[in-house]
BADODREN-223302 format. One record per residue: residue number from 1; residue in one letter; x, y, z of N, C-alpha, C, O, CB in turn. Coordinates in steps of 0.2 Angstrom, whole numbers. Glycine has a CB too. Example, Ala and Ser with C-alpha at 12.3 -4.5 7.8 and 13.67 -1.06 7.14 Angstrom:
BEGIN
   num   residu     npx     npy     npz    capx    capy    capz     cpx     cpy     cpz     opx     opy     opz    cbpx    cbpy    cbpz
     1        A      66     -28      39      62     -22      39      66     -16      39      71     -17      42      57     -22      45
     2        S      64     -11      35      68      -5      36      64       0      39      67       6      40      70      -3      29
***
This chain:
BEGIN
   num   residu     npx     npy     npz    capx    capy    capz     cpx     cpy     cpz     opx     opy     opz    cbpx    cbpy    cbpz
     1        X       4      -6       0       0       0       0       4       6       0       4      11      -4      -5       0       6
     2        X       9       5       5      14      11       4      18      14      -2      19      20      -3      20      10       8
     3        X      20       7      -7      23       8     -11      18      10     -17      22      11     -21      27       4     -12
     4        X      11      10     -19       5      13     -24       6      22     -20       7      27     -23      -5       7     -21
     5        X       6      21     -14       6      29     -12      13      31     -13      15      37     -11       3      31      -3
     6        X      15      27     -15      24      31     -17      23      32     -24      27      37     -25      33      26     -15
     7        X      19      29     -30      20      29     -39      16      35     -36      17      41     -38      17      22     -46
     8        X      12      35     -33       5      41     -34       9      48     -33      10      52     -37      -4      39     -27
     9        X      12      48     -28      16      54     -25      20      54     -32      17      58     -36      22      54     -17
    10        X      26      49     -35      30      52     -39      27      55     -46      30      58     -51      35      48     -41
    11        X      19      52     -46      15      54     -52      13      61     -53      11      63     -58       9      51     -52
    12        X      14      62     -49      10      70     -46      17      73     -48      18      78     -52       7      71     -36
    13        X      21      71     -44      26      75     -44      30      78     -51      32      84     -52      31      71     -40
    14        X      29      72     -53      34      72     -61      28      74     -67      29      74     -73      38      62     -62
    15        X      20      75     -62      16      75     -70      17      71     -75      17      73     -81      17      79     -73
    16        X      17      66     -72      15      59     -78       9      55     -74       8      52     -69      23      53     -78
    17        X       4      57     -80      -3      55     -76      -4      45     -76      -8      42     -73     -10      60     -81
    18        X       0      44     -81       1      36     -80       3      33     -73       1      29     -69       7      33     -86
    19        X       9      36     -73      11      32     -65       5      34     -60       3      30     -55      19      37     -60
    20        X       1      42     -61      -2      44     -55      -8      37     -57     -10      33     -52      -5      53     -55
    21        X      -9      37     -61     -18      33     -62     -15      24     -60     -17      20     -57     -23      34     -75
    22        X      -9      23     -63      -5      15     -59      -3      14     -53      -4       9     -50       2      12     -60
    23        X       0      18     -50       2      19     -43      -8      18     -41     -10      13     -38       8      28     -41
    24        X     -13      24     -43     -18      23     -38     -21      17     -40     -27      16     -38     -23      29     -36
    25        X     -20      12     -45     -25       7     -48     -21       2     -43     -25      -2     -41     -27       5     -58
    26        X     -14       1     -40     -10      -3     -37     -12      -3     -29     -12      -7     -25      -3      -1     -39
    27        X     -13       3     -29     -15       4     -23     -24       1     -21     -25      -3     -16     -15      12     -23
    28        X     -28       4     -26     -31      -1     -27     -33      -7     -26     -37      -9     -21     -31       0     -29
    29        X     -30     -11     -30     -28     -17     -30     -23     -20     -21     -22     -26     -19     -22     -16     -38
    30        X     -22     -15     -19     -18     -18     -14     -24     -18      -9     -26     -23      -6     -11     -14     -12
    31        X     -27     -13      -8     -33     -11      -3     -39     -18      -5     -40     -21       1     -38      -2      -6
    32        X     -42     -21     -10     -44     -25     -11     -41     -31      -9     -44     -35      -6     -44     -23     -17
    33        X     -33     -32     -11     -32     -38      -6     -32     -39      -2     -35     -44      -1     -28     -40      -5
    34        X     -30     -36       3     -30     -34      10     -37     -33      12     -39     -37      16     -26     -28      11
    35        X     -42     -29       9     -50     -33      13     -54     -38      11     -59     -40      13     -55     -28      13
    36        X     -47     -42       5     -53     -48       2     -48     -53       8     -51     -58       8     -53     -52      -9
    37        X     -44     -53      10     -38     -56      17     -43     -56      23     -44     -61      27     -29     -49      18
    38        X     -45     -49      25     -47     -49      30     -55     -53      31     -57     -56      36     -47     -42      32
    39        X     -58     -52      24     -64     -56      23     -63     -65      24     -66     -69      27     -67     -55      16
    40        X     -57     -65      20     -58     -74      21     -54     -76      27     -53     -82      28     -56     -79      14
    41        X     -53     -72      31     -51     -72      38     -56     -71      44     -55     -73      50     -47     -69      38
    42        X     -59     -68      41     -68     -66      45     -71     -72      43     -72     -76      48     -74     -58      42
    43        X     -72     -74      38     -76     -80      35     -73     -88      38     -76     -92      41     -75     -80      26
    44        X     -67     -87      36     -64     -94      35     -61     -97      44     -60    -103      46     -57     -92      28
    45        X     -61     -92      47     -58     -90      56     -63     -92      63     -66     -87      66     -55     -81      57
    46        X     -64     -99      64     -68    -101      67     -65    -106      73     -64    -112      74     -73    -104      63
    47        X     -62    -101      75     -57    -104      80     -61    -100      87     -58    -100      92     -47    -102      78
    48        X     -67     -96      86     -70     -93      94     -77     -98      92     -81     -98      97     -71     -82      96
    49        X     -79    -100      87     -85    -104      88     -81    -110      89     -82    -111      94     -91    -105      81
    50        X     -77    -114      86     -73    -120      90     -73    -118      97     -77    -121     100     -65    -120      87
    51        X     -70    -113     100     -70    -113     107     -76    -113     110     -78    -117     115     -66    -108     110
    52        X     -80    -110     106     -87    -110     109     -91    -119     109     -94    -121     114     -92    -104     103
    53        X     -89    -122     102     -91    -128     103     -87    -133     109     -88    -138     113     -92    -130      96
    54        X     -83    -131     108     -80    -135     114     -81    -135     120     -79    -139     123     -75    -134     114
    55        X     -84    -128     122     -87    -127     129     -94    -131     130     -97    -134     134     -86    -119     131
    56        X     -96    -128     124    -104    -133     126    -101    -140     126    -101    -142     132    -112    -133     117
    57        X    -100    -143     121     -98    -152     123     -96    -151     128    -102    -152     132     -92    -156     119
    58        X     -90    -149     134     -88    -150     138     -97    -149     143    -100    -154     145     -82    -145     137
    59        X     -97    -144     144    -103    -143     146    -110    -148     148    -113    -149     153    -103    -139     144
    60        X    -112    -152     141    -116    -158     139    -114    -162     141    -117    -168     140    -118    -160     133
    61        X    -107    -162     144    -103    -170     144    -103    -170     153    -102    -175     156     -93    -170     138
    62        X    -103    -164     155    -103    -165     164    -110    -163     163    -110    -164     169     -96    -161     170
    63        X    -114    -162     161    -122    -162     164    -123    -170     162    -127    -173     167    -127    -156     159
    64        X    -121    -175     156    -122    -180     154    -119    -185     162    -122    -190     164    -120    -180     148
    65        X    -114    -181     163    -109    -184     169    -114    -184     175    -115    -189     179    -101    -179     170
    66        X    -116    -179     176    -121    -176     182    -127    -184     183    -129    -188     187    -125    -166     179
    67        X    -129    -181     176    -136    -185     176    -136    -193     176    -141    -195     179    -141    -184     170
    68        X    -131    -198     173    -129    -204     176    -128    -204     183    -131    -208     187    -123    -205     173
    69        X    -122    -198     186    -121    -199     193    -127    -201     197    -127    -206     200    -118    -193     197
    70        X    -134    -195     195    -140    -194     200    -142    -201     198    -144    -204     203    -146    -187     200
    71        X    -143    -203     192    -148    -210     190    -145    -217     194    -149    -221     195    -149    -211     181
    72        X    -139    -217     196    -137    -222     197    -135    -222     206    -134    -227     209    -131    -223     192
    73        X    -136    -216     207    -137    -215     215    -147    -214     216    -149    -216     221    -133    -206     218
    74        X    -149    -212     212    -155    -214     214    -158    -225     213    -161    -228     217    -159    -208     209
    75        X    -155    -226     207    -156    -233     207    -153    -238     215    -156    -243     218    -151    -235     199
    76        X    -147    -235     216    -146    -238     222    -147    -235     229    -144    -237     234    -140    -241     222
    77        X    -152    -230     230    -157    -228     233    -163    -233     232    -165    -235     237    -159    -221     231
    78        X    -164    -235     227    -169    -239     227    -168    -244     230    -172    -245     235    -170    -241     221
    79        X    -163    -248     229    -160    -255     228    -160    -256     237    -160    -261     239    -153    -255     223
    80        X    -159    -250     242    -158    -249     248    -163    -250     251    -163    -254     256    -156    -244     250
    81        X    -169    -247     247    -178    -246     251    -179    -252     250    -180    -255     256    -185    -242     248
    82        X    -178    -257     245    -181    -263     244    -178    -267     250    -182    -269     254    -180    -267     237
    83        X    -171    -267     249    -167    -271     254    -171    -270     264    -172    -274     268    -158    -265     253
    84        X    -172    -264     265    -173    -261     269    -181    -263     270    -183    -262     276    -170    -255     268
    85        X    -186    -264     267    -191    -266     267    -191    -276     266    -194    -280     269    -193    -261     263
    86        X    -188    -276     263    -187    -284     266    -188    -286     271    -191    -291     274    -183    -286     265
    87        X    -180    -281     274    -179    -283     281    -185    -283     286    -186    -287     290    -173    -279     285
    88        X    -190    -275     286    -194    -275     288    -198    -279     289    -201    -281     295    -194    -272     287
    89        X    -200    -281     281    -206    -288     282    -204    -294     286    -208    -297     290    -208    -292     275
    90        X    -197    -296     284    -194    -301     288    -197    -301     296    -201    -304     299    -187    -300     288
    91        X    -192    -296     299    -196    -296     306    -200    -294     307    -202    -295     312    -195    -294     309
    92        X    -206    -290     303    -212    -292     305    -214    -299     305    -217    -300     310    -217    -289     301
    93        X    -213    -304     302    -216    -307     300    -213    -312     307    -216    -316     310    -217    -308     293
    94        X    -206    -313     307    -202    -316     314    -207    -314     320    -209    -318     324    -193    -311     315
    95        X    -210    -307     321    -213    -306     326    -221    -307     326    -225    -305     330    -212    -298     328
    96        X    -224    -311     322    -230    -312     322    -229    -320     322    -234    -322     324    -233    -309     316
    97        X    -223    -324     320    -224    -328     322    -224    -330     328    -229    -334     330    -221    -330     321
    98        X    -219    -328     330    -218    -328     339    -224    -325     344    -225    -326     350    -210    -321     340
    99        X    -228    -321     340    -236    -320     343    -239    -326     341    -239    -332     344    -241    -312     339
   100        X    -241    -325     337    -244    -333     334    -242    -341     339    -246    -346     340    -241    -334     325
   101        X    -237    -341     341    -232    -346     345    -234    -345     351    -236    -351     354    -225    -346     346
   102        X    -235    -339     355    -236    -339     361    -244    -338     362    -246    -341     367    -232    -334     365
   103        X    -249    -333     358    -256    -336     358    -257    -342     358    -260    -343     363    -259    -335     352
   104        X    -253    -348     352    -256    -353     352    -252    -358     359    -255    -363     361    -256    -356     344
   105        X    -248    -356     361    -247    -357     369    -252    -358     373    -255    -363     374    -244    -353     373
   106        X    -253    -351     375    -258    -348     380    -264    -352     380    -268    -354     384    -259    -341     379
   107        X    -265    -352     373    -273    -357     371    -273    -364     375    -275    -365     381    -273    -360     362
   108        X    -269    -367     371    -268    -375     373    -267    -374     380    -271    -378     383    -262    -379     370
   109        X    -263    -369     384    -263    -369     392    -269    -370     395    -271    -375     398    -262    -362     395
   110        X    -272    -366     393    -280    -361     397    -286    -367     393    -291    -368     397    -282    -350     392
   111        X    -286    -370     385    -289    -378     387    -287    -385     390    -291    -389     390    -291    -380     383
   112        X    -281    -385     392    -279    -389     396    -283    -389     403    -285    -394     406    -273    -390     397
   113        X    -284    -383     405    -286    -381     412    -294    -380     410    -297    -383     414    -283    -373     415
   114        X    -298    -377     405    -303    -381     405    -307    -388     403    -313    -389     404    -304    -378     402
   115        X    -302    -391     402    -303    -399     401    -302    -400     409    -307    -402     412    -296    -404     396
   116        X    -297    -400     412    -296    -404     417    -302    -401     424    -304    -404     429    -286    -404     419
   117        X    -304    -392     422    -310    -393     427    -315    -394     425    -319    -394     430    -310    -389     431
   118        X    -317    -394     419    -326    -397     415    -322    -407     419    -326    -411     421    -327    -395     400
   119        X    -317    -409     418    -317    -417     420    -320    -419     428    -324    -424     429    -307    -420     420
   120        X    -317    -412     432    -318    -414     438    -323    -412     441    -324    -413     447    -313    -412     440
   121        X    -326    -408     436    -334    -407     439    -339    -412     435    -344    -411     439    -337    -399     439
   122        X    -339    -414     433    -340    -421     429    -341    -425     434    -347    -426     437    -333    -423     426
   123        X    -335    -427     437    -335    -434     442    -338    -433     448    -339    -437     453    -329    -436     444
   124        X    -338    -426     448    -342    -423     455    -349    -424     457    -352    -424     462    -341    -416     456
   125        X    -351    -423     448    -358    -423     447    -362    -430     447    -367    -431     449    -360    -419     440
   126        X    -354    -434     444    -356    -442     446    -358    -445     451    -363    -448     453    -353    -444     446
   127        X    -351    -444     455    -353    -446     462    -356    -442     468    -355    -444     474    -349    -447     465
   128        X    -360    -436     466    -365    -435     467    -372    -437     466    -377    -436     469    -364    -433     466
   129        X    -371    -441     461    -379    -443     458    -382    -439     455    -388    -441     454    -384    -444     462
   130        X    -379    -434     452    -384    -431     447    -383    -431     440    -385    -426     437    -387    -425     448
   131        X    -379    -436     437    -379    -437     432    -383    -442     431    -385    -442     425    -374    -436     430
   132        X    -385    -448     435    -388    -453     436    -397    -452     430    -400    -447     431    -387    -453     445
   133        X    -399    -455     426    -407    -454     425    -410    -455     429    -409    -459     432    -411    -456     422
   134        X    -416    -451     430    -422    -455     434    -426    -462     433    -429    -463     428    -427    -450     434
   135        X    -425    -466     438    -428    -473     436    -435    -472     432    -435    -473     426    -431    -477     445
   136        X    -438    -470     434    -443    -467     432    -446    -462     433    -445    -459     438    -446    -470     433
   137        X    -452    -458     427    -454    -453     427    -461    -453     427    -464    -456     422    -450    -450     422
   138        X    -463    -448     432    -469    -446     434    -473    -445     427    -471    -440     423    -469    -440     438
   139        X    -480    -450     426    -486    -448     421    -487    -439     422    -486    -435     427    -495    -453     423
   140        X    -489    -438     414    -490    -430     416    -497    -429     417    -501    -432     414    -488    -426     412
   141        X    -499    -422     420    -504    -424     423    -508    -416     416    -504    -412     414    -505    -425     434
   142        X    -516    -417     414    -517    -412     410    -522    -405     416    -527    -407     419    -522    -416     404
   143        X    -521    -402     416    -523    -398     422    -530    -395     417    -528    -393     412    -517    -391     426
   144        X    -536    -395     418    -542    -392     416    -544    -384     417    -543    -382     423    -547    -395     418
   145        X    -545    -382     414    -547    -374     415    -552    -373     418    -554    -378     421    -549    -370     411
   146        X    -555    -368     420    -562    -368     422    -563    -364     416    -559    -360     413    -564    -364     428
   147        X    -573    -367     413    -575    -361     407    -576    -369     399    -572    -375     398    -564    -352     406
   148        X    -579    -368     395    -580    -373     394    -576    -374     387    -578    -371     383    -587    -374     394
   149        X    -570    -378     384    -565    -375     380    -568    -379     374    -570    -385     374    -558    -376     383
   150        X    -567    -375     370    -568    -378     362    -566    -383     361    -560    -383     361    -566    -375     356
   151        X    -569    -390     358    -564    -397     354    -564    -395     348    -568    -391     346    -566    -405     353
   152        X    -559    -398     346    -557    -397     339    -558    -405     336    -559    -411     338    -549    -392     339
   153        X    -557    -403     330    -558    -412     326    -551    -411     322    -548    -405     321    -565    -414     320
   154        X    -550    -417     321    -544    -417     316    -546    -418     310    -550    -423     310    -537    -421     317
   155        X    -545    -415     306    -546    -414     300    -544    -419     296    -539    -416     293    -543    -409     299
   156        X    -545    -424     293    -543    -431     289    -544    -431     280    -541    -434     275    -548    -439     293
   157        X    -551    -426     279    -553    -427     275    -551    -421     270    -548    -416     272    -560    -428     276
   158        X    -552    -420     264    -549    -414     261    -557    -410     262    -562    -412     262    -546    -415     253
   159        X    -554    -402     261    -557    -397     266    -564    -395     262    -568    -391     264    -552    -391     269
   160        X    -564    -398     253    -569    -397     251    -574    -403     249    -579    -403     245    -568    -394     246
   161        X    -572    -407     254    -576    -412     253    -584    -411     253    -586    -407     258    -573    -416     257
   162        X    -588    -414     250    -594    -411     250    -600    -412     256    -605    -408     258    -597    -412     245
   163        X    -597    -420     258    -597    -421     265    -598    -415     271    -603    -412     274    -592    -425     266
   164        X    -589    -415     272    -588    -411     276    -589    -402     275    -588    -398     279    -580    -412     278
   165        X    -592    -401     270    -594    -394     269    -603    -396     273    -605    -393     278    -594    -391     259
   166        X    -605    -399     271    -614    -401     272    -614    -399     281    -618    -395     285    -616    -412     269
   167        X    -607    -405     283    -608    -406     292    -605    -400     295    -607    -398     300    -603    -412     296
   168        X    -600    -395     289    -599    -388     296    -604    -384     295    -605    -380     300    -593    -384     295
   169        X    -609    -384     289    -614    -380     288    -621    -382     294    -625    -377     296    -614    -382     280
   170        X    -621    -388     295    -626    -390     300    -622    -387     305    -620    -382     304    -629    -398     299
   171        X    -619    -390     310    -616    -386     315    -616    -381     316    -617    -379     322    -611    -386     315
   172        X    -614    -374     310    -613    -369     309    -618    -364     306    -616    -361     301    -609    -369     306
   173        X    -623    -364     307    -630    -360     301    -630    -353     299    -634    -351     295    -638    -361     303
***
């Protein structure tokens, strides 16, 4: 560029309008290179979107890092409750035996002791005599009312019979 502004000065100088119009078409020509340089260097210079991509990856790659960490701490979070709930049912279930064991103790206790005192009043009632039947049992006796009480008939015949319609009708007028 310096040397186009040095033909342009000697153009002038010397009045020779050839150098002046070469020197500024060189000049020209130089200015042109130099911002078609700086364009494919603006264009072609992706070395701060490189850094830039590089930071996102980086970035996606410890969030990716992050989210394995939590899933695989949560998974054996899991794996602890289960564990931990096992154990729980276990002894529950250890302590319900052990209820169930001494219920079904207490039981058999408490009918052994109702056997052996339903046995002993039993024998009491034996040799006492009142388990004994009575030799015999008093006829019963029919106690009468006072007042004169309706008989009834039993009924043998079927109830439309034309018979038995004729006789309740006589009886009944």
């Amino acid at each position: 560029m310096t040397f186009s502004a040095g033909i342009v000065a000697y153009g002038i100088a010397d009045t020779s309008v050839p150098a002046s119009v070469g020197g500024g078409l060189v000049g020209l020509a130089a200015a042109t290179m130099m911002a078609l340089a700086k364009m494919r260097a603006w264009a072609v210079d992706t070395s701060a979107e490189r850094r830039k991509l590089d930071e996102a990856i980086q970035q996606a790659t410890d969030e990716r890092t992050r989210y394995i960490a939590a899933q695989s701490a949560q998974e054996e979070e899991h794996r602890r409750r289960l564990r931990d709930l096992e154990a729980d049912r276990a002894r529950v279930q250890h302590q319900l035996t052990a209820a169930k064991a001494a219920l079904d103790e207490q039981f058999e206790a408490r009918r052994e002791k109702l056997i052996v005192s339903s046995m002993e009043t039993a024998i009491r009632l034996h040799l006492a005599g009142l388990l004994d039947a009575p030799a015999e049992t008093p006829d019963a006796t029919i106690l009468h009312l006072p007042g004169k009480q309706p008989v009834r008939e039993r009924a043998t015949a079927h109830p439309a019979d034309p018979q038995l319609v004729r006789e309740r009708e006589a009886r009944h007028p």
